[in-house]
Kinemage of the C-alpha trace (Angstrom):
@kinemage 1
@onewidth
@group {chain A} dominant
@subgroup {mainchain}
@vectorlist {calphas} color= white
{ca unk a 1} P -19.637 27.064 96.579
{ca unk a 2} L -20.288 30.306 94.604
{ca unk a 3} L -18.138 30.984 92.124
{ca unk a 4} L -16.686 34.109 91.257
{ca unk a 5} L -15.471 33.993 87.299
{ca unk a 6} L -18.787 32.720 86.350
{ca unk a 7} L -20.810 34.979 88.014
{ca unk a 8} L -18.512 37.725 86.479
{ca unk a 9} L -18.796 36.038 83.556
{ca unk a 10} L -22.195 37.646 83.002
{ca unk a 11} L -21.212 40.787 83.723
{ca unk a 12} L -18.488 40.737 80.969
{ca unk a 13} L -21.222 39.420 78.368
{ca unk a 14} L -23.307 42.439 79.121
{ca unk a 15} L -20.287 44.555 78.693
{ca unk a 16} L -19.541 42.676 75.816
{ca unk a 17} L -23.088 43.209 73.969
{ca unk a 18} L -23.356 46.927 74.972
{ca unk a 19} L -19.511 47.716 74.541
{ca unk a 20} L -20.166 51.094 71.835
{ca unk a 21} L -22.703 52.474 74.325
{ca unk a 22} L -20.054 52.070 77.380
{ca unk a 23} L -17.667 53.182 74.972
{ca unk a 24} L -15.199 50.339 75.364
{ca unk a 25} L -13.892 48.276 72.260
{ca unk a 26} L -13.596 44.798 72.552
{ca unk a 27} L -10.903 43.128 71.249
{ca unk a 28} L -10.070 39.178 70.184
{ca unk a 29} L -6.612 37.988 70.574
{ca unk a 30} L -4.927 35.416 68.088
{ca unk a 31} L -5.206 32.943 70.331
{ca unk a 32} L -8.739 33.369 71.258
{ca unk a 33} L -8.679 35.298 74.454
{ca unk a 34} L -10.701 38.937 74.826
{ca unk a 35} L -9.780 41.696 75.680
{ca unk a 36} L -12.142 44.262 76.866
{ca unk a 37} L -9.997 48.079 76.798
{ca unk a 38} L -11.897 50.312 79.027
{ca unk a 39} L -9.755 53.174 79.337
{ca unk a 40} L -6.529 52.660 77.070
{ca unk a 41} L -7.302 53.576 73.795
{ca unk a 42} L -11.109 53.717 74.518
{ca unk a 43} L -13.209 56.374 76.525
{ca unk a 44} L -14.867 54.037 79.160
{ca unk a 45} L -17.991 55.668 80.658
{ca unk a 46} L -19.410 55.396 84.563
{ca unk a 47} L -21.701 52.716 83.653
{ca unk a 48} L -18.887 50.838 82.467
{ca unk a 49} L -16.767 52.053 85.588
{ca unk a 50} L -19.886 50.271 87.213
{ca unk a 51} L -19.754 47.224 85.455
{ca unk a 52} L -15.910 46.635 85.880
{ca unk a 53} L -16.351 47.156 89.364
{ca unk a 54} L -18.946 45.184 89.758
{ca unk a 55} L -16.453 42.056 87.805
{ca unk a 56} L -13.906 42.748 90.179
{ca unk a 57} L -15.827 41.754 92.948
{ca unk a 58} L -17.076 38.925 91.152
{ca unk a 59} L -20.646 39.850 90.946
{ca unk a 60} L -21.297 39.105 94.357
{ca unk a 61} L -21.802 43.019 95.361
{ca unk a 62} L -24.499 45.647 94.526
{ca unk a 63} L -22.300 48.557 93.017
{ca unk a 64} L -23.941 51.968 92.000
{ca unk a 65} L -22.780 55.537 91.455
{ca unk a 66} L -24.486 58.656 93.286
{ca unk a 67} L -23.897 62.262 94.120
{ca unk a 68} L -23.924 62.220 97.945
{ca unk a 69} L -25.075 65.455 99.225
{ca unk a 70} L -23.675 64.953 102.938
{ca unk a 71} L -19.678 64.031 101.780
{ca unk a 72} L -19.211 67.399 102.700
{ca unk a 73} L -20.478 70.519 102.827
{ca unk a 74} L -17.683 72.106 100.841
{ca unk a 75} L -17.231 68.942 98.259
{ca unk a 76} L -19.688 66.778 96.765
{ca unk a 77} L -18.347 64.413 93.912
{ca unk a 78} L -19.211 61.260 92.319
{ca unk a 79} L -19.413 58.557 94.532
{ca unk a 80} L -18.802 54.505 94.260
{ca unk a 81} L -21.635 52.484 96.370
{ca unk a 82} L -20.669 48.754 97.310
{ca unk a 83} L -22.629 46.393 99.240
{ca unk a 84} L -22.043 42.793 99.885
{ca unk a 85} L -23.060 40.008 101.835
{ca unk a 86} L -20.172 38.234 100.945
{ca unk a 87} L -17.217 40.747 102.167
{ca unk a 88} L -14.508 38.157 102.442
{ca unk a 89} L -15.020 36.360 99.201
{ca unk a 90} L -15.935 39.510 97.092
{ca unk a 91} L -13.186 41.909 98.364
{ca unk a 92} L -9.938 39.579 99.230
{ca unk a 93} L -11.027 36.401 97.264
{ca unk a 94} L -11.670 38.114 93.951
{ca unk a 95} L -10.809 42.246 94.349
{ca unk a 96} L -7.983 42.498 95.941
{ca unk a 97} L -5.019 43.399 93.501
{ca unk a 98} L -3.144 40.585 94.703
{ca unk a 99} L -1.440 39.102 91.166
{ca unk a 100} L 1.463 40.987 89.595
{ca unk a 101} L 1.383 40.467 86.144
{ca unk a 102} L 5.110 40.591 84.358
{ca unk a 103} L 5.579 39.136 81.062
{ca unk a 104} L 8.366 40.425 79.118
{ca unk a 105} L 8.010 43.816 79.189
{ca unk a 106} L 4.640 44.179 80.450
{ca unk a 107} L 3.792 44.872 83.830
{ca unk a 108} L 0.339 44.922 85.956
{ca unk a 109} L -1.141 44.502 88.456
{ca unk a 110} L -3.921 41.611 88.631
{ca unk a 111} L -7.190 42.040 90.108
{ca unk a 112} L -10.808 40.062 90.135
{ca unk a 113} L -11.764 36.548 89.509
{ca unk a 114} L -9.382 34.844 87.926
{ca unk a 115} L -7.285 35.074 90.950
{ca unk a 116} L -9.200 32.632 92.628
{ca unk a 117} L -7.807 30.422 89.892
{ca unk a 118} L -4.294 30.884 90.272
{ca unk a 119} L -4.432 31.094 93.883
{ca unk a 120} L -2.799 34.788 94.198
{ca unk a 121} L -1.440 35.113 96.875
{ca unk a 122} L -2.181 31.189 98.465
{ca unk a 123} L -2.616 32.734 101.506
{ca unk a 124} L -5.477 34.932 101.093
{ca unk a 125} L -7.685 31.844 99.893
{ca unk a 126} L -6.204 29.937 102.633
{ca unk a 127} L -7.471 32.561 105.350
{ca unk a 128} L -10.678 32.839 103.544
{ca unk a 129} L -11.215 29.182 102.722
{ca unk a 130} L -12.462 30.176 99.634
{ca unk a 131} L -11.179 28.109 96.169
{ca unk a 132} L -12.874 28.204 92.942
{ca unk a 133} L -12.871 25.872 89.840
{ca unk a 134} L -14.502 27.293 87.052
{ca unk a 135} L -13.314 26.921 83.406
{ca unk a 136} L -13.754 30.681 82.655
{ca unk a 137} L -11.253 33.050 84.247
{ca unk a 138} L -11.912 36.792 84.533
{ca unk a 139} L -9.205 39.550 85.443
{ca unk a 140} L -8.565 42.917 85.594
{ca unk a 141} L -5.573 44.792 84.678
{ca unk a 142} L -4.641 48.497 85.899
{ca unk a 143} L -2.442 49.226 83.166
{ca unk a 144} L -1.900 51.711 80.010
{ca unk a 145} L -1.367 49.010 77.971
{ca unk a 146} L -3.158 46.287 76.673
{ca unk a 147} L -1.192 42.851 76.941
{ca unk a 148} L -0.529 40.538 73.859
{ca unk a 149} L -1.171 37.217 73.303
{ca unk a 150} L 2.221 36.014 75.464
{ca unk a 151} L 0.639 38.059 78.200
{ca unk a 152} L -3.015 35.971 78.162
{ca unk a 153} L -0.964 32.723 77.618
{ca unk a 154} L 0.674 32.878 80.951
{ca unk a 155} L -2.742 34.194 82.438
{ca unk a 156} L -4.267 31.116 81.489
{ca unk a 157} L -1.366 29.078 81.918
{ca unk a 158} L -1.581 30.225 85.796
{ca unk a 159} L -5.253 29.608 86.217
{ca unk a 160} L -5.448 26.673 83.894
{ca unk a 161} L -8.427 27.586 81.412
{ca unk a 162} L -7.561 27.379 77.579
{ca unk a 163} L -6.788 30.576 76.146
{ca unk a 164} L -10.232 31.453 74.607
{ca unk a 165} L -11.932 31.291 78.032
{ca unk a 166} L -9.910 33.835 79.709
{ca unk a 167} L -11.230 37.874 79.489
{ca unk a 168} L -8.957 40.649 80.657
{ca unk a 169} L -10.183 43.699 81.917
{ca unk a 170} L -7.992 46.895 80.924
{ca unk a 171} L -8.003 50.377 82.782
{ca unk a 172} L -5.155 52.902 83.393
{ca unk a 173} L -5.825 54.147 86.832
{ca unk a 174} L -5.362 58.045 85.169
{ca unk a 175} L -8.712 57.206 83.094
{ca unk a 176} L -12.570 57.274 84.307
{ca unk a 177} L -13.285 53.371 85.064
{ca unk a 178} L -9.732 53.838 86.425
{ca unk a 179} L -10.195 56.532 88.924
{ca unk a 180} L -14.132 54.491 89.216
{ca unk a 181} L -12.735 50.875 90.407
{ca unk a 182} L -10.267 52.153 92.541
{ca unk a 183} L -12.833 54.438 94.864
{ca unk a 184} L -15.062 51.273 94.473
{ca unk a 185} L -12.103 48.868 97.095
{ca unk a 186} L -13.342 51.473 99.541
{ca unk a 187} L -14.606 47.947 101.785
{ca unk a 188} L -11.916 46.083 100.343
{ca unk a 189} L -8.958 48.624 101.767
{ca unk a 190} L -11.002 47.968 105.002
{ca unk a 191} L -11.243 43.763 104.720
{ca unk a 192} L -7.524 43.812 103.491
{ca unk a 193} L -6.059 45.770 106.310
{ca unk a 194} L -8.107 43.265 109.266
{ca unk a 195} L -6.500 40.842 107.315
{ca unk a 196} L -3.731 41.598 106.486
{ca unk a 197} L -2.653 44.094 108.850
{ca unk a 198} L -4.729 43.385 111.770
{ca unk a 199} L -4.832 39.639 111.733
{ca unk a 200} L -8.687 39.722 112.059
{ca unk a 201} L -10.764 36.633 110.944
{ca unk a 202} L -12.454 38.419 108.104
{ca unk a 203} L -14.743 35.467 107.767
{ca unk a 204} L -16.648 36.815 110.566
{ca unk a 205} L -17.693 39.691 109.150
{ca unk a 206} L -21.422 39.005 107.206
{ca unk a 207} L -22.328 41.963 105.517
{ca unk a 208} L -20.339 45.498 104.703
{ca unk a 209} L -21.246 48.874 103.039
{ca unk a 210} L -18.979 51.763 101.682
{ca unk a 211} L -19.299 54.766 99.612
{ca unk a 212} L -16.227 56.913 98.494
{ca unk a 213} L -16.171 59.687 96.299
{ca unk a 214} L -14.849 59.145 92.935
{ca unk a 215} L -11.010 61.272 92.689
{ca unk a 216} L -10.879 64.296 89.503
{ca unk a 217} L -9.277 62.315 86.386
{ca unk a 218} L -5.545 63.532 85.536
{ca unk a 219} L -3.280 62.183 82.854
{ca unk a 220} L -0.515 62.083 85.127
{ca unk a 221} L -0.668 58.694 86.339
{ca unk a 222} L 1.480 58.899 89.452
{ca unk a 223} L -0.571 61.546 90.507
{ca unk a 224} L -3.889 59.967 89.434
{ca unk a 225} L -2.577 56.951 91.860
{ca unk a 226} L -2.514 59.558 94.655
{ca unk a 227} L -6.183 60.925 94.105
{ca unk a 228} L -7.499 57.526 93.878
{ca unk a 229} L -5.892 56.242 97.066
{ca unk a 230} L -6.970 60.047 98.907
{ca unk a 231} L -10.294 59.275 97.471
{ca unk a 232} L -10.579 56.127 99.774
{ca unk a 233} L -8.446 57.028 102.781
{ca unk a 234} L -9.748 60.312 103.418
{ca unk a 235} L -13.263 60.101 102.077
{ca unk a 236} L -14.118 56.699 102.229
{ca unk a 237} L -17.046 55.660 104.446
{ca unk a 238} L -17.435 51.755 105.506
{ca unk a 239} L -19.969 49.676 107.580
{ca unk a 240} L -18.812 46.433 108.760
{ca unk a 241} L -21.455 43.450 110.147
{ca unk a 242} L -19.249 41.266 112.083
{ca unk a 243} L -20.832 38.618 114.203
{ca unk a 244} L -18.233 38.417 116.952
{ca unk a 245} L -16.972 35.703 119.390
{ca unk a 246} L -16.153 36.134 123.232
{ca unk a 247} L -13.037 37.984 123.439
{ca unk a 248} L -13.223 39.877 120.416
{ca unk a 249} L -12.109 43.368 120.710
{ca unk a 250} L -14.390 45.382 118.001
{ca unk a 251} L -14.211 48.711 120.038
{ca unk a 252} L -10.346 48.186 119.535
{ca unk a 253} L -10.906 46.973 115.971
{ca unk a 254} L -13.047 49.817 115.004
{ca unk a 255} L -10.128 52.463 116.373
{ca unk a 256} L -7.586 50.368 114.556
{ca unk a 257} L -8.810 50.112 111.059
{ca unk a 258} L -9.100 53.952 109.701
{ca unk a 259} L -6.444 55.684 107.456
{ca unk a 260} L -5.732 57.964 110.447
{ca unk a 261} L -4.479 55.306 112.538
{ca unk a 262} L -1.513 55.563 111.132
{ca unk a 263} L 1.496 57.730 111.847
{ca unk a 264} L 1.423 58.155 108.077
{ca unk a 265} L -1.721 60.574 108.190
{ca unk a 266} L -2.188 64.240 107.331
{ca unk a 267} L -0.592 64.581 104.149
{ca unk a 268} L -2.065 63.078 99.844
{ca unk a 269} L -0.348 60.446 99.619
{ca unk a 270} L 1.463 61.732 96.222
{ca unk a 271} L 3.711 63.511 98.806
{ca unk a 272} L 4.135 60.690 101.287
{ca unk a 273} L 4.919 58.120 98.268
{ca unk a 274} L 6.993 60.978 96.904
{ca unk a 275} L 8.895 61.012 100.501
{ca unk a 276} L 9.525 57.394 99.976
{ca unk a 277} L 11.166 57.399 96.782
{ca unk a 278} L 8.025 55.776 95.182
{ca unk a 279} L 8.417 52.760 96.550
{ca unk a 280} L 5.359 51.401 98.176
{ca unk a 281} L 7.206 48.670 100.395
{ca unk a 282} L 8.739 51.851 102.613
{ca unk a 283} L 5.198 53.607 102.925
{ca unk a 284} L 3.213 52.467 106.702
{ca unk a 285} L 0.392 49.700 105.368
{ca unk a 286} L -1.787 51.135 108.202
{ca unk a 287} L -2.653 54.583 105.930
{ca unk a 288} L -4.090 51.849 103.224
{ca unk a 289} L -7.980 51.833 104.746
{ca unk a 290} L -11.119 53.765 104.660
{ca unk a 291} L -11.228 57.600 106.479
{ca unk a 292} L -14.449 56.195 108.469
{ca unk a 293} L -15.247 53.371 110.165
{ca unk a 294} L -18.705 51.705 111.453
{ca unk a 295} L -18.480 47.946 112.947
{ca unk a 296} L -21.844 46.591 114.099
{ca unk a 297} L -21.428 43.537 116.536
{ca unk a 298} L -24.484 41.285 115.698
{ca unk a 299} L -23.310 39.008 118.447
{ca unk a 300} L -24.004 41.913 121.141
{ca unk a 301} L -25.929 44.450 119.192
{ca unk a 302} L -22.836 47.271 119.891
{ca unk a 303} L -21.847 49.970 117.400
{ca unk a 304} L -18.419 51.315 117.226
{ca unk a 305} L -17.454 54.544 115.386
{ca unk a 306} L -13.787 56.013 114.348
{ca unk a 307} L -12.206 57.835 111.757
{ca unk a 308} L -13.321 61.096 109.654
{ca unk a 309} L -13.697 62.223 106.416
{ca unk a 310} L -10.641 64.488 106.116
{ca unk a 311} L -12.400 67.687 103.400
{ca unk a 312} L -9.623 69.598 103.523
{ca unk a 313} L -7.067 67.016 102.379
{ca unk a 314} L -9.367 66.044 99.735
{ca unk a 315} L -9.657 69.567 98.072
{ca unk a 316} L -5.799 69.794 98.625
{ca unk a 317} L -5.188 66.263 96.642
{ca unk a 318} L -8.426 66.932 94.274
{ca unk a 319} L -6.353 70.210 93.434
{ca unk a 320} L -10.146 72.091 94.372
{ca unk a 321} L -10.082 75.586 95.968
């Protein structure tokens, strides 16, 4: 089977070996690990937005970055492109910020390959059927600060590598390849929520698409969260591939899986977290997905459309008159 940390693996070399033209600084830990700091104390750039992206799906996904001119015709941004024809392994079995990092007193949240490794959350790669059991383990951190050597121990403790083989990925989300990787879990946010959500076999679906724009940059980080998460729910576009069996409702699926499903919608969700006291367990998991939908049955040939990209709630959260 494929394996996600070593395909990723390649993508961190290249990082690695053109780090001063990405403008990220590479970093080696006492006890042998590296750190690659894409946004904390460095200036990241969007090809190495790209390229962390790209890691975090394990390298089995075409990512690029465009300037769409049919988002809208009152905003056009930078946009994250992901395709895969893996979506299941890519997106839940290596993307998916599934592993909560907390080590004294650092705190992150885990995405990308190494998960695989530790098995965060067992569930996922239970669903998915997906394991992996390379020697190398790649993850990303969203986080302001870069973890210490304690930090990496228990990283590779968890996925059981040795120290020197694991490679952590650092980006505050209030930074470029930030606000970059979060736009780019625009077929992810779609994946998770059949999953997770839905309870949708997610191994049916064979291919998937998405483009969302990429959310202004702010210091503020709770507010940075909110623009990245607008970016996706209300202008995030997704194509799903499924190949369907009898008695599979798609057409139900399709009406189901967009951010406006939810009872949540119509407000940035800086206001709705800011309604629930910033604490993400009392927000409605249904507003977590992509503003538009596309599901292609390959079993019957049917398309189903839902969803919208939602302009004027992206100027108000973009802070754009």
């Amino acid at each position: 089977m494929v394996s996600v940390n070593l395909r990723a693996k390649k993508i961190v070399d290249e990082m690695i070996e053109k780090s001063k033209e990405l403008k990220i600084k590479v970093k080696k830990l006492d006890n042998g690990s590296t750190i690659l700091d894409c946004g904390v104390n460095a200036e990241g750039s969007f090809k190495a937005g790209e390229l962390y992206t790209k890691v975090c799906l394990g390298g089995l996904a075409d990512v690029g970055i465009s300037i769409p001119g049919d988002l809208s015709k009152k905003l056009a941004l930078p946009s994250v492109k992901i395709k895969t024809s893996f979506p299941a392994i890519s997106t839940l079995g290596s993307q998916k910020a599934g592993w909560s990092i907390n080590v004294g007193d650092f705190s992150a949240l885990g995405s990308g390959p190494a998960r695989a490794l530790s098995k965060k959350p067992l569930e996922t790669y239970e669903k998915i059927k997906y394991e992996d059991d390379a020697d190398v383990a790649i993850l990303a951190l969203e986080s302001d600060k870069l973890p210490d050597t304690d930090v990496v121990d228990e990283i590779a403790k968890e996925c059981k590598v040795s120290p020197e083989n694991v490679y952590v990925l650092v980006a505050p989300t209030s930074s470029l390849v930030g606000s970059i990787q979060i736009s780019g879990r625009v077929v992810e946010n779609g994946t998770y929520k059949m999953l997770e959500v839905l309870d949708f076999d997610v191994n049916k679906i064979k291919y998937a698409a998405g483009i969302a724009p990429i959310a202004p940059i702010t210091k503020d980080s709770v507010k940075a969260m909110g623009r990245t998460n607008d970016a996706v729910m209300f202008g995030g576009r997704t194509y799903y591939y499924i190949y369907s069996d009898e008695g599979d409702d798609l057409e139900k699926l399709a009406k189901e899986l967009p951010s406006s499903s939810s009872p949540s919608y119509g407000k940035p969700f800086y206001e709705i977290f800011k309604e629930a006291e910033f604490d993400f367990y009392k927000i409605d998991k249904n507003i977590f997905a992509p503003a538009e939908v596309i599901i292609n049955d390959l079993r019957t040939g049917e398309v189903f459309r839902a969803g919208y990209v939602n302009e004027e709630l992206l100027l108000k959260s973009f802070g754009i008159d």
